[in-house]
C-alpha positions as CSV (number, residue, x, y, z in Angstrom):
1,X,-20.9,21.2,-36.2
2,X,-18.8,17.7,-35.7
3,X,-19.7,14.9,-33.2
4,X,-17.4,14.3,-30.6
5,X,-17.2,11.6,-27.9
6,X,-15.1,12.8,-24.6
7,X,-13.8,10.4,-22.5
8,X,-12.9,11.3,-18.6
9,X,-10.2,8.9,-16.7
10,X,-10.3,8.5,-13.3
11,X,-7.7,11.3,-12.5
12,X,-9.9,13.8,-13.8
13,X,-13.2,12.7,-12.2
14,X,-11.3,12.2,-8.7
15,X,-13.1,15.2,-6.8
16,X,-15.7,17.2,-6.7
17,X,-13.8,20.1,-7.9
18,X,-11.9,18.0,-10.7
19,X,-15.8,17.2,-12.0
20,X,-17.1,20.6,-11.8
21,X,-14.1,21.4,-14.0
22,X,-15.1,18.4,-16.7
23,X,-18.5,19.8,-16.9
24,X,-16.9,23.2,-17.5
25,X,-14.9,21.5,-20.8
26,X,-18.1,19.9,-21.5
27,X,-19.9,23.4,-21.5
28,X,-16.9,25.1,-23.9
29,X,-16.9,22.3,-26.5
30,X,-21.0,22.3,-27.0
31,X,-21.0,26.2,-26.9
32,X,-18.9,25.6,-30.1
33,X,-22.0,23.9,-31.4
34,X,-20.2,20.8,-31.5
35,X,-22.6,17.2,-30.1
36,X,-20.8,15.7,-27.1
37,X,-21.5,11.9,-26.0
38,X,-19.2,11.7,-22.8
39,X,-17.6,8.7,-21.4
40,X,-16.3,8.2,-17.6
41,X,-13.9,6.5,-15.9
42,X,-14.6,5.6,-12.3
43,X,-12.8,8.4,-9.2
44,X,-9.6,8.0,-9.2
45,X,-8.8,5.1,-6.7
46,X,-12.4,3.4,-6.5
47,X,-11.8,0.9,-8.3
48,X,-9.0,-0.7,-6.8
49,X,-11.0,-0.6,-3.5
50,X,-13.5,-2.2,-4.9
51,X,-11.6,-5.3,-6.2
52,X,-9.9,-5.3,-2.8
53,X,-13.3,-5.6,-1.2
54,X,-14.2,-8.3,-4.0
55,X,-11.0,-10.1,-3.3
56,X,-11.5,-10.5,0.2
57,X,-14.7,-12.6,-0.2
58,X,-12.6,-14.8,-1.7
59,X,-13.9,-14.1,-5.9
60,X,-11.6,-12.3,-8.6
61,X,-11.9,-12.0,-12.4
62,X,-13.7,-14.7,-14.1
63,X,-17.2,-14.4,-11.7
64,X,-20.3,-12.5,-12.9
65,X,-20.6,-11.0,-9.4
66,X,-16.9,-9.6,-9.2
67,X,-17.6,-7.5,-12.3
68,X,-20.9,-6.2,-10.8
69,X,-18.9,-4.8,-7.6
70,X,-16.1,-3.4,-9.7
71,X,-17.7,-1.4,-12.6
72,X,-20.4,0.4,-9.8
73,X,-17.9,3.0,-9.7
74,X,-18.5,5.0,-13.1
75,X,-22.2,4.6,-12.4
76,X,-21.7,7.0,-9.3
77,X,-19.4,9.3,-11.9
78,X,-21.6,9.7,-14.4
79,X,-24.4,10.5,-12.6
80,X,-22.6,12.7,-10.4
81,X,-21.2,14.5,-14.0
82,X,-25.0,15.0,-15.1
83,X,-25.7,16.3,-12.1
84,X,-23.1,19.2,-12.5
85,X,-23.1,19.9,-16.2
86,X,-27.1,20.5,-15.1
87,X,-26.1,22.9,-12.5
88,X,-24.5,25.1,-15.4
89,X,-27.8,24.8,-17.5
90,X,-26.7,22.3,-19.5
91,X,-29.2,19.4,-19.9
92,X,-27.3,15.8,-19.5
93,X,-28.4,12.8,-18.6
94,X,-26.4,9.3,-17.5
95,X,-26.3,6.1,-18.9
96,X,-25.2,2.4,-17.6
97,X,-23.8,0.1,-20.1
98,X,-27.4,-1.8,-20.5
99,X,-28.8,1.7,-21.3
100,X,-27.1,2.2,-23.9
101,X,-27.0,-0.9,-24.5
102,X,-23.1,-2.0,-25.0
103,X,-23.0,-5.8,-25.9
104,X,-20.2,-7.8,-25.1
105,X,-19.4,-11.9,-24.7
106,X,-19.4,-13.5,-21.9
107,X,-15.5,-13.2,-21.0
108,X,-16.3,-11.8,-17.3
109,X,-13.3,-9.4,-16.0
110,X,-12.2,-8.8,-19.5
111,X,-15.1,-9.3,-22.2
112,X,-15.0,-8.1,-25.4
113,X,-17.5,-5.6,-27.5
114,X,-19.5,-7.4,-29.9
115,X,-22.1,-4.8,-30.7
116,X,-22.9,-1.2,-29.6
117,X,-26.8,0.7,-30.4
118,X,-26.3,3.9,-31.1
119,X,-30.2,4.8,-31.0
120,X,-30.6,5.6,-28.0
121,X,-27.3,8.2,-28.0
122,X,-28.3,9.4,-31.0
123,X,-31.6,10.2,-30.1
124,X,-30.2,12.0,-27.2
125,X,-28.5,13.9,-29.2
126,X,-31.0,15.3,-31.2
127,X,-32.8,16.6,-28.1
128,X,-29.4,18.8,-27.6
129,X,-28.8,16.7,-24.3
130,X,-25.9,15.7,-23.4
131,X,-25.3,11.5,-22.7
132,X,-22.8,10.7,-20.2
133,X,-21.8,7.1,-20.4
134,X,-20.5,4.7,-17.9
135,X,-17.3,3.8,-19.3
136,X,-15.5,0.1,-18.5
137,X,-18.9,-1.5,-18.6
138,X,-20.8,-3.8,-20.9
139,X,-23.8,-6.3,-20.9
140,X,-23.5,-10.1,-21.7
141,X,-25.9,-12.2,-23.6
142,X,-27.2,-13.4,-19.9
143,X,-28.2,-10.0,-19.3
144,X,-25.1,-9.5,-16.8
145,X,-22.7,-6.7,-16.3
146,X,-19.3,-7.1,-17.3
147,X,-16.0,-5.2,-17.3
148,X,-13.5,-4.4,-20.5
149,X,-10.1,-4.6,-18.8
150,X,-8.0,-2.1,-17.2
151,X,-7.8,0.9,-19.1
152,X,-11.8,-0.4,-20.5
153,X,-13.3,3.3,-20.5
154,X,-10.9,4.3,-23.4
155,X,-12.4,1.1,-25.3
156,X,-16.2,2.4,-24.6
157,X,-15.1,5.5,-25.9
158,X,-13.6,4.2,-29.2
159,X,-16.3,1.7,-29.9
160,X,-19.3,4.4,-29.1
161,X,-17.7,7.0,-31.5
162,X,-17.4,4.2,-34.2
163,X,-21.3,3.0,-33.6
164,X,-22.4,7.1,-33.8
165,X,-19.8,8.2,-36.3
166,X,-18.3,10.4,-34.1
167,X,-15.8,13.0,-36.3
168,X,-13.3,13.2,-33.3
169,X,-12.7,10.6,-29.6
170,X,-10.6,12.9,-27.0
171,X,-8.9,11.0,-24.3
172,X,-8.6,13.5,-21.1
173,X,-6.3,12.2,-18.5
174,X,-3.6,13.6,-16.6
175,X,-1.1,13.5,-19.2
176,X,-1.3,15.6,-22.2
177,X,-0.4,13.6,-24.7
178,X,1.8,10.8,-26.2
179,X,5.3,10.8,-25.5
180,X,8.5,9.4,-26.9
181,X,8.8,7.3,-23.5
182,X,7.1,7.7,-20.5
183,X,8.1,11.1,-18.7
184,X,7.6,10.2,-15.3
185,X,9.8,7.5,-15.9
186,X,12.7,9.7,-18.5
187,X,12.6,13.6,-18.2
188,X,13.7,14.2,-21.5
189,X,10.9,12.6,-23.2
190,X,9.1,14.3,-25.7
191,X,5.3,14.8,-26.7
192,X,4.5,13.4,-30.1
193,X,1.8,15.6,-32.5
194,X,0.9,12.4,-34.3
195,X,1.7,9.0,-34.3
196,X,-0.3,6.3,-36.9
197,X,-2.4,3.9,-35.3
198,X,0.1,1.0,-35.9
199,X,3.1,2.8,-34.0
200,X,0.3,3.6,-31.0
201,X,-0.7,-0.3,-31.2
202,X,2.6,-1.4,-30.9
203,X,3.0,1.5,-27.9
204,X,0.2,0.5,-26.6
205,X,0.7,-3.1,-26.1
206,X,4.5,-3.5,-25.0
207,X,3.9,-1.3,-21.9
208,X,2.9,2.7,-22.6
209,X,0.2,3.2,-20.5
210,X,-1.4,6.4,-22.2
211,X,-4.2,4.4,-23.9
212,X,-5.2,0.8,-23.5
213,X,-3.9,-1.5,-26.6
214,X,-8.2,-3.0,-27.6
215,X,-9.0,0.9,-28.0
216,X,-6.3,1.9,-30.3
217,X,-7.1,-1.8,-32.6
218,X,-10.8,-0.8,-32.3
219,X,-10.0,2.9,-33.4
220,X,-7.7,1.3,-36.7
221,X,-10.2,-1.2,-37.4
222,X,-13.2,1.1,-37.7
223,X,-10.8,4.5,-38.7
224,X,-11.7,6.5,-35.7
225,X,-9.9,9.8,-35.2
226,X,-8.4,9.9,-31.5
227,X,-7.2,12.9,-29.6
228,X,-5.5,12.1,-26.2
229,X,-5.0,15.8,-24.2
230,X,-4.8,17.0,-20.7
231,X,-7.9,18.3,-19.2
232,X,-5.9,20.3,-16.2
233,X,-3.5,22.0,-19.2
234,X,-4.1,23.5,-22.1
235,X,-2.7,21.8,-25.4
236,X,-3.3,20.4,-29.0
237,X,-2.5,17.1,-27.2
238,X,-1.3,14.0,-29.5
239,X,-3.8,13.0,-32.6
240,X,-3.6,9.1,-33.5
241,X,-5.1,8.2,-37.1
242,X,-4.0,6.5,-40.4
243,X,-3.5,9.3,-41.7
244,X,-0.5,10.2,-39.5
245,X,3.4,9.6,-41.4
246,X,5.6,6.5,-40.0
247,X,9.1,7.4,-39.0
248,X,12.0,4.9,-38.4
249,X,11.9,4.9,-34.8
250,X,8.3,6.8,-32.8
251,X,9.2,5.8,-29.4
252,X,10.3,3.2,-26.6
253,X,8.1,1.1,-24.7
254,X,9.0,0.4,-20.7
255,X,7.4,-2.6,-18.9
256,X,9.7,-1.5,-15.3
257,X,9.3,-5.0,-13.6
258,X,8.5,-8.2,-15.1
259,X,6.7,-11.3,-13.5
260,X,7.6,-15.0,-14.4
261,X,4.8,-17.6,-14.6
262,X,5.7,-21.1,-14.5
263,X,3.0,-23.1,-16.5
264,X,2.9,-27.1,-16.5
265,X,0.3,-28.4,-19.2
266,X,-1.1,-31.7,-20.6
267,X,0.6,-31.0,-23.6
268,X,1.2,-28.2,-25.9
269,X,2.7,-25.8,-23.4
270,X,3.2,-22.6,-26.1
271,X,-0.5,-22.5,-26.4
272,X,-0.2,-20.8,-23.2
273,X,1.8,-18.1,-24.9
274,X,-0.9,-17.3,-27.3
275,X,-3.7,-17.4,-24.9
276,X,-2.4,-14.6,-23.6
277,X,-1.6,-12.9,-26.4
278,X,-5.6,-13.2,-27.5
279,X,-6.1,-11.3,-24.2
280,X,-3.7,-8.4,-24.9
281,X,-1.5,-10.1,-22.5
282,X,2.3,-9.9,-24.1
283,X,5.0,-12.5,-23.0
284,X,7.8,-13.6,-23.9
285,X,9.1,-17.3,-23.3
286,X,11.7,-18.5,-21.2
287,X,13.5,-21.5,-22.6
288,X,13.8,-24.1,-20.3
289,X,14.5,-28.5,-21.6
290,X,11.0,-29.6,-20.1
291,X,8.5,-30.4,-23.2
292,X,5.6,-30.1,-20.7
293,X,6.7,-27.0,-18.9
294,X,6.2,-23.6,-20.2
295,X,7.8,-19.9,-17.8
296,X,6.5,-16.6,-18.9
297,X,7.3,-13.5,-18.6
298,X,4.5,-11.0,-18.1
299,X,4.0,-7.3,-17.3
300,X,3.6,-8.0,-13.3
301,X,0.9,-5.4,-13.2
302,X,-0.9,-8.3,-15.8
303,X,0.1,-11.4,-13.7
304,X,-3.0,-11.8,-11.8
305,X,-4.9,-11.5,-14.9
306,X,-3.3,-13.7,-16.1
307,X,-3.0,-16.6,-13.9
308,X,-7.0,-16.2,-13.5
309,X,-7.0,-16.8,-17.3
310,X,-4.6,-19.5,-17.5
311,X,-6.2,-21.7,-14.4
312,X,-9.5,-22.0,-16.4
313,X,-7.3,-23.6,-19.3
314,X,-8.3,-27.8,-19.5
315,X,-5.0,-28.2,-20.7
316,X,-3.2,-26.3,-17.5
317,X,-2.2,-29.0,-14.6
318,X,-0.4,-26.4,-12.3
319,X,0.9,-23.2,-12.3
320,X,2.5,-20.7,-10.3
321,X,4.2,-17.0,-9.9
322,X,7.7,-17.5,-10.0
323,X,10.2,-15.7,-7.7
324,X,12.4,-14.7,-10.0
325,X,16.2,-14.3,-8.8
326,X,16.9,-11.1,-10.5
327,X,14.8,-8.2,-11.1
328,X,13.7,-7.6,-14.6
329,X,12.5,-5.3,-16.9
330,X,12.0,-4.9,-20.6
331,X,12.0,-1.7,-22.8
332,X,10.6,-1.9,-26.7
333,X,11.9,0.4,-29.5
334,X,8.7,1.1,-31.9
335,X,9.5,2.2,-35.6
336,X,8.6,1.7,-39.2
337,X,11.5,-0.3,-40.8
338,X,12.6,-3.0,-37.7
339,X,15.5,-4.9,-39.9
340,X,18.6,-7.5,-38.4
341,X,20.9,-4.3,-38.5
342,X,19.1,-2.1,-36.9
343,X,18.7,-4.9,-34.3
344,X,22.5,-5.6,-34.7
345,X,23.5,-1.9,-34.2
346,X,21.3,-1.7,-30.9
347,X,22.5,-5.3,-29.4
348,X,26.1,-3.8,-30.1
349,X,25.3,-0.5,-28.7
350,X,24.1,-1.8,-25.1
351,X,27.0,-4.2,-25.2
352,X,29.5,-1.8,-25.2
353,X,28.4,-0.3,-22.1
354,X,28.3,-3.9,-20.6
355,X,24.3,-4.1,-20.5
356,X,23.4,-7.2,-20.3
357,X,20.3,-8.1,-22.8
358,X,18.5,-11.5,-20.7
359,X,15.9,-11.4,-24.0
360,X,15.6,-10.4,-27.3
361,X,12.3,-10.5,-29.4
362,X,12.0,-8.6,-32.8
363,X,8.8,-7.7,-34.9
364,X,8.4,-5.1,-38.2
365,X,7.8,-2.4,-36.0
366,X,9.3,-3.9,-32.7
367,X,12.8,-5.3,-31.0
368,X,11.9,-5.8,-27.2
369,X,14.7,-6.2,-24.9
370,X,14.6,-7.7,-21.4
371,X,17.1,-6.3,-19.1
372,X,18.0,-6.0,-15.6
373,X,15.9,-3.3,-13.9
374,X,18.6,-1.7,-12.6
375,X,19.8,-0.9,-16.1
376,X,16.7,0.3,-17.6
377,X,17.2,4.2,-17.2
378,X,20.8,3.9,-18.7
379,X,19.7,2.0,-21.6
380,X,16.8,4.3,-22.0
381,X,19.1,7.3,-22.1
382,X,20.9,5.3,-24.9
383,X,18.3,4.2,-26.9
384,X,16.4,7.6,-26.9
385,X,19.7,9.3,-28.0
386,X,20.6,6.7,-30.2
387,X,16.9,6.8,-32.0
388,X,17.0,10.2,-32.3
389,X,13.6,10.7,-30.1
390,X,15.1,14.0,-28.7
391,X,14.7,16.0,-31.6
């Protein structure tokens, strides 16, 4: 018998149908005697409805009431998955972040776990029933609901199977697993059976969407076991531990179009830099002669986030999304043993096929390289040949 958390994104909870089916996995994996905590994602497409809705009343990230409109969405999930997984006889019952309780800071729109009670899961649990947890969702010290990020139901998955000593956390989505690159974006990708958690951290945050970056650091920091699967095929899916062997190179990165912010501060512009960074917000700094005057580039799917975070900064006078002149995009090889001449070969490589590199940064396990966009595929098609990612 092994206690496992599954956790449902909003792809797989977007009809009906598509929850029937979850309660279905649900059914199979306790029929195996195993104890299943599950954890929901909102239907696919409610939550960005709800943010518009939030946004035109004129309040974003940052306000207690935004994060009470936006994270309603898993509570009508979850109890809508209870409702069905007791329609096949088996019993289930939903919980709200405050239910469980799930205890996070203050840090509206994108708080941070500080503390999650397992008691009354656990005790749950013992009764055979099966908890289905609001995912995204937490509860600050002023006894308000707040949200975990983008991406926040994989982090209330990883932090309730640390908290329960779960033996296994399975990610459903639509994709059924971890791949060398994106394969929506580059056919040829292909699925990895295990990566180590500090490839799928460095995956994680410079772009791969598969898992949100504060689960996978929460899953190395307290050594939980992830699984991330398809729930619509059938598949041993991609496991993510410490136990799993590093290779040279695991994978590429893509971030397809890049935003520029334009930051002027008091003083200490490059503090900006690592404000960002504390909120899993990568950048990368645009050099310009001004000593009060700071340009980032962001993932532009981040930029709002980020300009919410950066206009409650004291030390921010102005600040504004730049339109940038050229298109840009950045793509980040992930390995083991980053060295100058592996960098070296890889600057060469691209500049004989006259691709222009507009940025170069460069970690143990990183080089990130921004480019034009329209010369990401080609230098995706290199770099996955050249890494050997096909094989």
């Amino acid at each position: 018998m092994a206690i496992v958390v599954q956790k449902f994104g909003g792809t797989s909870v977007a009809t009906i149908d598509k929850i029937k089916h979850v309660a279905e996995i649900v059914a199979r994996s306790r029929s195996k005697g195993d104890k299943i905590i599950v954890v929901v994602s909102a239907m696919a497409g409610v939550t960005n409805k709800f943010v518009a809705y939030a946004r035109s009343l004129n309040t974003d990230e940052g306000d207690p009431e935004y994060d009470c409109v936006v994270a309603s969405g898993e509570l009508v999930t979850a109890g809508l998955l209870a409702i069905a997984l007791k329609n096949i006889g088996v019993e289930a019952r939903s919980y709200s972040s405050w239910q469980v309780p799930i205890v996070t800071d203050n840090n509206y729109g994108h708080a941070v776990i500080r503390k999650v009670d397992p008691a009354n899961l656990a005790a749950n649990m013992s009764s055979e029933g099966v908890s289905v947890v609001c995912g995204f969702q937490g509860i600050s010290s002023e006894n308000r609901v707040t949200t975990l990020g983008r991406g926040g139901s994989d982090l209330t998955a990883v932090a309730i199977a640390a908290a329960i000593g779960a033996d296994l956390c399975e990610i459903y989505s639509d994709v059924d697993g971890v791949y060398t690159v994106d394969p929506n974006f580059y056919h040829n990708a292909r699925k990895i059976d295990e990566i180590n958690y500090h490839e799928m951290l460095e995956m994680a945050a410079q772009g791969a969407k598969i898992l949100q970056e504060q689960s996978v650091a929460y899953a190395m920091k307290s050594s939980v076991t992830v699984r991330v699967a398809s729930c619509f095929v059938d598949g041993s899916g991609t496991l993510i531990s410490g136990k799993a062997s590093s290779r040279d190179f695991c994978g590429l990165a893509i971030t397809p179009s890049l935003s520029q912010l334009r930051v002027i501060c008091q003083r200490n512009p490059e503090s900006c830099s690592t404000i960002l960074e504390e909120h899993h917000i990568g950048t990368e700094i645009v050099k310009n002669s001004n000593p009060n005057r700071i340009d980032l580039l962001v993932d532009r799917r981040k930029a709002a986030t980020a300009l919410n975070i950066l206009k409650n900064c004291h030390n921010v006078e102005s600040l504004r999304q730049v339109v940038a002149q050229k298109h840009l995009s950045r793509v980040s090889v992930v390995g083991s043993s980053i060295t100058a001449t592996t960098v070296d070969s890889i600057v060469n490589l691209l500049n004989e096929k006259k691709i222009e590199i507009l940025g170069l940064t460069m970690t143990d396990h990183r080089i990130g390289l921004t480019l034009l966009r329209d010369q990401l595929l080609e230098s995706v098609t290199l770099l996955h040949r050249y890494c050997g990612l096909g094989q």
